[in-house]
DSSP file (Angstrom, degrees, kcal/mol; ACC not computed):
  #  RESIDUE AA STRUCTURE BP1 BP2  ACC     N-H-->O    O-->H-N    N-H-->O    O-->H-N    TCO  KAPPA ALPHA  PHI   PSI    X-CA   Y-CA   Z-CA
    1    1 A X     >        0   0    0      0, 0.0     4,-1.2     0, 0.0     5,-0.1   0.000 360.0 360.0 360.0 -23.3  -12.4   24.2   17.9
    2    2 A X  H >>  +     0   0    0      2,-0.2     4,-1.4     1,-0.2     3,-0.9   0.973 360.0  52.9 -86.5 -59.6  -13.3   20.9   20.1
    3    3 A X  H 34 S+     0   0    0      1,-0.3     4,-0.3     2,-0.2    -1,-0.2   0.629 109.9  49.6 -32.9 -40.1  -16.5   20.7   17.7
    4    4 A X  H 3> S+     0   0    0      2,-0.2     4,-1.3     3,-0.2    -1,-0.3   0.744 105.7  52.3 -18.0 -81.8  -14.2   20.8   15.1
    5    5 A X  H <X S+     0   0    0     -4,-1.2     4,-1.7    -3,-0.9    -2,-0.2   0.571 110.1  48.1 -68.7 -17.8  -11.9   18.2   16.3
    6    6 A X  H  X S+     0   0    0     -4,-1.4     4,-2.5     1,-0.2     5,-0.5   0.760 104.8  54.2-106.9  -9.5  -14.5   15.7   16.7
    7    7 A X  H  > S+     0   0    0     -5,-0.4     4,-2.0    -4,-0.3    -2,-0.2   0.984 113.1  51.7 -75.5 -48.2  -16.2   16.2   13.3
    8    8 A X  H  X S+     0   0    0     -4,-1.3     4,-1.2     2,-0.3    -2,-0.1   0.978 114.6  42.2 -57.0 -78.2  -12.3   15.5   12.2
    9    9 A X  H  X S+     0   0    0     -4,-1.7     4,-1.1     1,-0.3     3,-0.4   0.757 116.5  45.4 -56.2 -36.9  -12.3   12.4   14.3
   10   10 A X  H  X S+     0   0    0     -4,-2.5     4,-3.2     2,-0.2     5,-0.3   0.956 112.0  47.8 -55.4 -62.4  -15.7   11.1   13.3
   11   11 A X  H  < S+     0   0    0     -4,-2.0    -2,-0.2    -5,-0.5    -1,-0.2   0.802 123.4  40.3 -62.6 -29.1  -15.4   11.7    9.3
   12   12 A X  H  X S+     0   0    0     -4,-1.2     4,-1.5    -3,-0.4    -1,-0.2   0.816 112.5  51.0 -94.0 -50.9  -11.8    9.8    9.7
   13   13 A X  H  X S+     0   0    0     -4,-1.1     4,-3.5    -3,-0.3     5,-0.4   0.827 115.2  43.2-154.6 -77.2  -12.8    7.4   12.1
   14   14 A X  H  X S+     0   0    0     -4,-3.2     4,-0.7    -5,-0.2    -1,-0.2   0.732 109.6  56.8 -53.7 -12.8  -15.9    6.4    9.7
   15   15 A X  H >> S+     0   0    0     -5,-0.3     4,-2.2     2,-0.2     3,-1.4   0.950 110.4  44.3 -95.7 -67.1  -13.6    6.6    6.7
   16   16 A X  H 3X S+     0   0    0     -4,-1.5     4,-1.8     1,-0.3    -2,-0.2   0.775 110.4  54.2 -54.2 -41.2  -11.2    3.8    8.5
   17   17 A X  H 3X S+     0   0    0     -4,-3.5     4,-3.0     2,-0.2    -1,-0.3   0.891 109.4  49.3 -66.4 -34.7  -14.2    1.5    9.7
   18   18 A X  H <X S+     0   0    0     -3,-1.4     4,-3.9    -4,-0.7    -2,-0.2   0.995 114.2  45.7 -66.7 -52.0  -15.4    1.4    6.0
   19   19 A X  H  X S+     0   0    0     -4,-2.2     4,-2.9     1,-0.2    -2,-0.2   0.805 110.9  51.4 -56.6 -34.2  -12.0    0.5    5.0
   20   20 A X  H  X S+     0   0    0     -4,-1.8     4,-2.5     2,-0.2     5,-0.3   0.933 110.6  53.5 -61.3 -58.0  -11.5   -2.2    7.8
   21   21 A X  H  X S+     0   0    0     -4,-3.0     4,-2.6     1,-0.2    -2,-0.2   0.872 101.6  51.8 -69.5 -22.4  -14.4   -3.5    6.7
   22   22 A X  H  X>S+     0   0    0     -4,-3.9     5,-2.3    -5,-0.2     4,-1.2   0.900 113.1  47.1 -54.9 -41.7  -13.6   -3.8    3.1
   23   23 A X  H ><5S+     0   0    0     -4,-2.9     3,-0.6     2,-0.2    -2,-0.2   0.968 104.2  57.0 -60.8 -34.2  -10.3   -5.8    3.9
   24   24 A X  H 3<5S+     0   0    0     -4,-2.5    -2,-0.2     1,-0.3    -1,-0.1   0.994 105.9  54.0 -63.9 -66.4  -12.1   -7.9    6.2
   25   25 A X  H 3<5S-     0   0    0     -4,-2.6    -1,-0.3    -5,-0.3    -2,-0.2   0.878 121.2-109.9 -12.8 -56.7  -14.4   -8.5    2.6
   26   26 A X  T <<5S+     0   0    0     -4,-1.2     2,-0.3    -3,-0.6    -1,-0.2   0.711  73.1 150.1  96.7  29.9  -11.1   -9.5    0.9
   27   27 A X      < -     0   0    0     -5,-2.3     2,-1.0    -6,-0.1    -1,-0.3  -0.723  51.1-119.8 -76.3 132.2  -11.5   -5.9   -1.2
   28   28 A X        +     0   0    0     -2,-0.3     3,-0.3     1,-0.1    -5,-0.1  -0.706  48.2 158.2 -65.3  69.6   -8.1   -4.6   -2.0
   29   29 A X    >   +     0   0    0     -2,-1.0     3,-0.5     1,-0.2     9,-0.2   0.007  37.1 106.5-132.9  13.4   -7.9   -1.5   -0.5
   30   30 A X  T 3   +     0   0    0      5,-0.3     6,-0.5     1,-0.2    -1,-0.2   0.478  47.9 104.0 -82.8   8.6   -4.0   -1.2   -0.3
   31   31 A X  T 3  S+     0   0    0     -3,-0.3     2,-0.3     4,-0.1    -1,-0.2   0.272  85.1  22.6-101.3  11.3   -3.7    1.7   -3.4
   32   32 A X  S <> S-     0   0    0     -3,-0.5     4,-2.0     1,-0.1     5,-0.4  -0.981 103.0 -75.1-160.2-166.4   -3.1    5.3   -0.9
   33   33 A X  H  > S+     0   0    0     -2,-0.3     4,-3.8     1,-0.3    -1,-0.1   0.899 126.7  52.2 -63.2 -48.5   -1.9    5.8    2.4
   34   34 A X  H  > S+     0   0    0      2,-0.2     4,-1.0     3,-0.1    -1,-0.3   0.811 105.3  52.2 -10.3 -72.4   -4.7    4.8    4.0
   35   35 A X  H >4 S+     0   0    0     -3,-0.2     3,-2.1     2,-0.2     4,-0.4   0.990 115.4  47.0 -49.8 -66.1   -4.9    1.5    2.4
   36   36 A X  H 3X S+     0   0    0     -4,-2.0     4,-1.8    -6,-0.5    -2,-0.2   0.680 103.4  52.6 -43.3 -46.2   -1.4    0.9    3.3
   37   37 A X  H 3< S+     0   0    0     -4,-3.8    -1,-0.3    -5,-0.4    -2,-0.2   0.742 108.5  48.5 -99.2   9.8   -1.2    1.6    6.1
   38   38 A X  T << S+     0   0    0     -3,-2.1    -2,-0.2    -4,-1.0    -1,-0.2   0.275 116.5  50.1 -90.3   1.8   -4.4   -0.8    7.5
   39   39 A X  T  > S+     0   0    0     -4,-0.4     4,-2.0     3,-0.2    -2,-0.1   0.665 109.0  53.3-101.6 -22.6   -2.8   -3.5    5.4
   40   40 A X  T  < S+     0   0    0     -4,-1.8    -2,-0.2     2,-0.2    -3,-0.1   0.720 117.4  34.2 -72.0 -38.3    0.7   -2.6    7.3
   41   41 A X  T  4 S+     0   0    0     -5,-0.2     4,-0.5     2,-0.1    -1,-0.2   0.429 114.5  59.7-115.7   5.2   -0.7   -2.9   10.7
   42   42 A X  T  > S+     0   0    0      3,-0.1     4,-1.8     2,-0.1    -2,-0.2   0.839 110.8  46.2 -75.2 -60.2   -3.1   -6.0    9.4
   43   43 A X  H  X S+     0   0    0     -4,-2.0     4,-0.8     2,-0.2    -2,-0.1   0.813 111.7  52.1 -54.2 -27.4    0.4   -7.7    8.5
   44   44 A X  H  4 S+     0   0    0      2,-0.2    -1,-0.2     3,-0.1     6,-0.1   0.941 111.6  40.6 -78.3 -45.8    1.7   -6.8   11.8
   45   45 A X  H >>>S+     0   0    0     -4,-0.5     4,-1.7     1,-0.2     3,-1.5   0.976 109.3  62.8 -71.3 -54.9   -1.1   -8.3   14.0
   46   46 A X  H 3<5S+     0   0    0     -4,-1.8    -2,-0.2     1,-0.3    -1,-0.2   0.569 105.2  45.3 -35.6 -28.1   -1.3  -11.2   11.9
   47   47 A X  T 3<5S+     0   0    0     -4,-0.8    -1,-0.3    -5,-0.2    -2,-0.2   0.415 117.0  41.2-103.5  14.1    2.4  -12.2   12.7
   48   48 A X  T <45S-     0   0    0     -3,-1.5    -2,-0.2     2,-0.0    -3,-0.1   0.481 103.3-131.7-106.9  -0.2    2.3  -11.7   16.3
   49   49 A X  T  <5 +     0   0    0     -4,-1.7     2,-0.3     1,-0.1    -3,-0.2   0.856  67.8 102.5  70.3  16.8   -1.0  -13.2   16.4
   50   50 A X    > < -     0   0    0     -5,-0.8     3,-3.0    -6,-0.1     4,-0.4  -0.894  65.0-144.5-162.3 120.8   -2.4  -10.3   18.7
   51   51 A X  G >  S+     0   0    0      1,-0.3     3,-1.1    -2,-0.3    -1,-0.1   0.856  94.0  75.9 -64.5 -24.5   -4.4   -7.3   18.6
   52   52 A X  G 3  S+     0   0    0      1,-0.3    -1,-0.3    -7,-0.1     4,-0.1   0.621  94.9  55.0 -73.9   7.0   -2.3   -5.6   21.2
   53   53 A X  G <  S+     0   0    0     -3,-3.0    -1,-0.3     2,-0.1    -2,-0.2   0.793  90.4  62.7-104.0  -3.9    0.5   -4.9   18.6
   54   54 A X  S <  S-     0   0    0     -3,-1.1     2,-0.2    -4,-0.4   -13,-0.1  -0.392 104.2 -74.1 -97.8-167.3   -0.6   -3.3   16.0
   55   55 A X        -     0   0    0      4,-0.1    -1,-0.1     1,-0.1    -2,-0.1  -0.448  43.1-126.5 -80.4 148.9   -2.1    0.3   16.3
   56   56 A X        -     0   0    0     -2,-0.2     4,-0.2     1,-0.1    -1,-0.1  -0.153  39.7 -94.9 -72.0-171.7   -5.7    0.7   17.9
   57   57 A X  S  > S+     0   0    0      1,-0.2     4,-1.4     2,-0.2     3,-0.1   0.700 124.0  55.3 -72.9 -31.6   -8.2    2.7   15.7
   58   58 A X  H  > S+     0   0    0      1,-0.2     4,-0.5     2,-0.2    -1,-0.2   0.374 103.7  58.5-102.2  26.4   -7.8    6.0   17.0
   59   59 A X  H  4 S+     0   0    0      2,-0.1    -2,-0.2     3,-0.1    -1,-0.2   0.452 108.3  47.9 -87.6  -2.1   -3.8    5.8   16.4
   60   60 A X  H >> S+     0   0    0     -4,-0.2     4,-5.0    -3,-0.1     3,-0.8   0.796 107.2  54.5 -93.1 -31.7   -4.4    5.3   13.2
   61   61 A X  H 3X S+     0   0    0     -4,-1.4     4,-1.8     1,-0.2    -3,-0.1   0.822 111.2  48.1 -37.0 -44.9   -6.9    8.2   13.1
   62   62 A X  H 3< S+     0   0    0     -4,-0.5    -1,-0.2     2,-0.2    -2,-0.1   0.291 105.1  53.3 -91.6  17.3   -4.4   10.2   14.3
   63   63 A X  H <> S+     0   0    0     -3,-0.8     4,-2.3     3,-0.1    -2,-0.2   0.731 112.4  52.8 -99.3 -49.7   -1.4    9.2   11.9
   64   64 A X  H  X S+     0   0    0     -4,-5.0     4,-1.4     1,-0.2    -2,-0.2   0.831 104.1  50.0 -85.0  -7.9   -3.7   10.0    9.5
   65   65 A X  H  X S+     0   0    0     -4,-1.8     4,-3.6     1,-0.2    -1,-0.2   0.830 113.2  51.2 -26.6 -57.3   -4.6   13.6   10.9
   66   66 A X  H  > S+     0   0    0      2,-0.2     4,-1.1     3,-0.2    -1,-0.2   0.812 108.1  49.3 -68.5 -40.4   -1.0   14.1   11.0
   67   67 A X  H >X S+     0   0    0     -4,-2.3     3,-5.8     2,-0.2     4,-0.6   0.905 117.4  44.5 -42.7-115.4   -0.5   13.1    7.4
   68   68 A X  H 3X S+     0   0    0     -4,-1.4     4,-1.6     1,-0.3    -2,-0.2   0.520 114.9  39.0  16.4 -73.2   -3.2   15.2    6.4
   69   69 A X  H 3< S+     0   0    0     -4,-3.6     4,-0.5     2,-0.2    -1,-0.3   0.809 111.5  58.2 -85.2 -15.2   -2.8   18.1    7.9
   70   70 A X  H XX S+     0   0    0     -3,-5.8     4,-2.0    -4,-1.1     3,-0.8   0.923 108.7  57.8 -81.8 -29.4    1.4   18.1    7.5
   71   71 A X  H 3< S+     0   0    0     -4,-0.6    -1,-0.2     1,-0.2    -2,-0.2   0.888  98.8  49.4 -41.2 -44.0    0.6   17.9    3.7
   72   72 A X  T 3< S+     0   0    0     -4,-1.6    -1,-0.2    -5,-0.4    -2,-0.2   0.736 101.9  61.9 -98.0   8.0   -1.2   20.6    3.5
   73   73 A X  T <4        0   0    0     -3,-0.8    -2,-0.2    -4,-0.5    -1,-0.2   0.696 360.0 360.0 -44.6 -57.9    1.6   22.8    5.4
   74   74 A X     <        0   0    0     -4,-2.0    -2,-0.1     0, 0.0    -3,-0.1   0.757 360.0 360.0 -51.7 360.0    4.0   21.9    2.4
């Protein structure tokens, strides 16, 4: 299960760094949850001026875990 959990976190983890790097690009990337919600906590750090407010990388990993996995419960 641990094995498991880190193939999760890795494949997720990789998926968010591609995406980070696309905004950073000035690629548009805002068009699923994902998107949204690195453009949500881009907007957020960008008006306080500081990385310590928005969420680190693996709280976004884990939002989207949670997403994920409560969808496919329904």
């Amino acid at each position: 299960m641990r094995q498991i959990e880190k193939e999760v976190d890795d494949s997720i983890r990789r998926i968010v760094n591609s995406r980070l790097k696309a905004m950073r690009a000035g690629e548009s990337c805002d068009d699923d949850f994902l998107g949204r919600l690195l453009e949500s906590n881009s907007q957020e750090i960008h008006k306080h001026g500081s990385k310590g407010v928005g969420m680190s990388t693996q709280e976004v990993v884990e939002e989207c875990k949670l997403f994920y996995f409560e969808i496919g419960r329904a």
